[in-house]
C-alpha positions as CSV (number, residue, x, y, z in Angstrom):
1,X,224.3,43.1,-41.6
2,X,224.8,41.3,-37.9
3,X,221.3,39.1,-37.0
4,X,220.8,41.0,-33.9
5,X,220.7,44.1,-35.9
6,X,218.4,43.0,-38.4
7,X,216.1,41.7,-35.3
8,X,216.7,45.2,-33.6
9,X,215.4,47.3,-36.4
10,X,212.8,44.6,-37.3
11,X,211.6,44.8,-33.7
12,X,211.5,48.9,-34.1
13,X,209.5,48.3,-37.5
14,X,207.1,46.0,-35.7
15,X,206.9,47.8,-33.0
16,X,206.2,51.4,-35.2
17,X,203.6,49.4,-37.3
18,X,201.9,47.9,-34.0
19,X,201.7,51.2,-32.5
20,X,200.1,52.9,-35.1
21,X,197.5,50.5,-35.7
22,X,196.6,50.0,-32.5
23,X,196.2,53.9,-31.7
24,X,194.3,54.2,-34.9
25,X,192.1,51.7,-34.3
26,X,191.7,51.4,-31.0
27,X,189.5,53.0,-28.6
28,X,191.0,52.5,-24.9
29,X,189.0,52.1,-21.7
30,X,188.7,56.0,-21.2
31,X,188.8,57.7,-24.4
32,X,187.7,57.2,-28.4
33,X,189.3,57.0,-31.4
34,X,193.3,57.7,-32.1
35,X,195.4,58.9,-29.6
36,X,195.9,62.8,-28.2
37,X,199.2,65.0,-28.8
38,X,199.0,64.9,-25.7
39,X,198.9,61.4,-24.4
40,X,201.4,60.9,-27.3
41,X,204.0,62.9,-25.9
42,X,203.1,61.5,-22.3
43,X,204.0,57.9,-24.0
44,X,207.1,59.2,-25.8
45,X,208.6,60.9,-22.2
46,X,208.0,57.8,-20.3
47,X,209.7,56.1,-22.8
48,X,212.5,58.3,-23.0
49,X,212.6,58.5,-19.5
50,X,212.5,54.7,-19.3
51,X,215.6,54.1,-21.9
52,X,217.2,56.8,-20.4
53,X,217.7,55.6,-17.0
54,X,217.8,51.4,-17.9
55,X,220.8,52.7,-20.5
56,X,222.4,55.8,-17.9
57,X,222.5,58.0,-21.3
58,X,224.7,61.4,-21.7
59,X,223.1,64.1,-23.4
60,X,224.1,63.6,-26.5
61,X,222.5,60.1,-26.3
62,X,219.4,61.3,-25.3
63,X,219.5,63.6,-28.0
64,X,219.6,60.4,-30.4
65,X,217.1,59.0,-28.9
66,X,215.0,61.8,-29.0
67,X,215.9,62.0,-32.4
68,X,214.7,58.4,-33.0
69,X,211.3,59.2,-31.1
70,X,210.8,61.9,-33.4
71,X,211.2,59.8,-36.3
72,X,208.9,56.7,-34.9
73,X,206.5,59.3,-34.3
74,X,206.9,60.9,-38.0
75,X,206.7,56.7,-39.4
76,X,203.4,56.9,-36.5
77,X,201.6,59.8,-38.2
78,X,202.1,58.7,-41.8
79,X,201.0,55.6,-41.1
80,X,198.0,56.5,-39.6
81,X,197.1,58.8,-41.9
82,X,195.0,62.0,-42.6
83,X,191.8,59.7,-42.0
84,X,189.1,61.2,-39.4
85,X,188.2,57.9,-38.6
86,X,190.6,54.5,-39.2
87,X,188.4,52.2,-38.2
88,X,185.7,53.3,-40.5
89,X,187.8,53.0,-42.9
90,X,187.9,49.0,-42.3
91,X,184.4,48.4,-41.3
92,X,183.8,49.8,-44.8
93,X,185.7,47.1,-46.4
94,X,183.3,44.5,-45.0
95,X,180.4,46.4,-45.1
96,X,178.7,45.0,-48.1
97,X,177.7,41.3,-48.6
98,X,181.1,40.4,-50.1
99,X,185.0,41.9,-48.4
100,X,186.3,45.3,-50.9
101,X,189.1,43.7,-52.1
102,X,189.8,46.5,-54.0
103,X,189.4,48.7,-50.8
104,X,191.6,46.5,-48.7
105,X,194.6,46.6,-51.2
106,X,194.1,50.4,-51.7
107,X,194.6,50.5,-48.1
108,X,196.9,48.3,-47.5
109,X,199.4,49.6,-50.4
110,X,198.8,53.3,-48.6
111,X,199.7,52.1,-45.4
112,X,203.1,50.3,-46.6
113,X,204.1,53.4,-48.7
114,X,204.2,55.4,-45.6
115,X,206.0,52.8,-43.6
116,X,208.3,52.2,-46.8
117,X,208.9,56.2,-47.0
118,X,210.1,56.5,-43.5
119,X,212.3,54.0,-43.1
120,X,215.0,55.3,-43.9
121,X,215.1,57.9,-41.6
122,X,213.9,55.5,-39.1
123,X,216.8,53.4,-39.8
124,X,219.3,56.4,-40.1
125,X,218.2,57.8,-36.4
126,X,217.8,54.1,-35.1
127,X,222.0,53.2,-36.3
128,X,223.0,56.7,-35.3
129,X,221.4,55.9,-31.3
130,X,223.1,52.8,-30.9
131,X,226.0,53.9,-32.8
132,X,226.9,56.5,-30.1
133,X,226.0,54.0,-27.2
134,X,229.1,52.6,-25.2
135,X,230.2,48.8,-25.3
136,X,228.7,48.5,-21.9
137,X,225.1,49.9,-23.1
138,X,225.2,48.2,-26.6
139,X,225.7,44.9,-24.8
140,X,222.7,45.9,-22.0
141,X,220.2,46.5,-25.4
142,X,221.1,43.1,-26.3
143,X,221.0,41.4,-23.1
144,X,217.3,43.3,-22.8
145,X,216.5,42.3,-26.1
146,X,217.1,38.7,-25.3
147,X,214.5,38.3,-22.1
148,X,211.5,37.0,-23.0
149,X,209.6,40.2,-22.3
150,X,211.8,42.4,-24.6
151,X,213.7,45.7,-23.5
152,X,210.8,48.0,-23.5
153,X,208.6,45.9,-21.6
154,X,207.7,47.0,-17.7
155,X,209.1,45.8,-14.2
């Protein structure tokens, strides 16, 4: 496998991982607790959007990338989990005089089975997007990989 597309799909893992984390766990300036449907699919159409015009997709593009949202967002949900409450969930680990290690494990083993189990799919959606982008775009992903901000990044 090319280095750029291990550091493409390492990015997208990254990214997934960071995402969900950070909208279990964090609580925003105007709202608590995990992200809405709603503000979810508000993210994913800006971001679609966003790729979308930076990239000039076709249709069928767009349908890939859709395709690749759906699955980021599938990796997202099993990731996060069935919990009510993630961050619970980790204040209970150091909630006692001395850190659950037996808690933290458990939770960290969940959490990498569900990134493990989508992968693949994430992988599969992820090739087949770039795969049916042009020379021309292929070489603008790279080129947006390579500034210091990264592609997805604003301005």
């Amino acid at each position: 496998m090319k280095p750029w597309i291990k550091k493409t799909l390492m990015g997208i893992f990254g990214a997934s991982i960071a995402v969900g984390g950070l909208t279990a766990c964090s609580s925003g300036h105007h709202q608590r607790g995990p992200m809405t449907a709603e503000k979810m699919a508000e993210v994913r159409g800006k971001m679609v959007d966003r790729v979308s015009s930076k990239l000039d997709l076709n249709e069928v593009q767009k349908t890939k990338l859709n395709a690749l949202a759906d699955q980021l967002e599938a990796q997202r949900a099993a990731f996060v989990g069935k919990t009510a409450d993630p961050r619970a969930e980790v204040q209970a680990i150091v909630a006692g005089d001395k850190f659950d290690r037996v808690r933290a494990q458990s939770l960290l083993e969940d959490k990498t089975r569900a990134v493990q189990a989508h992968s693949p799919a994430v992988v599969n959606a992820m090739a087949d997007f770039y795969d049916s982008l042009n020379p021309d775009q292929q070489q603008k992903v790279r080129e947006l990989m390579q500034r210091r901000k990264g592609w997805m990044a604003r301005g």
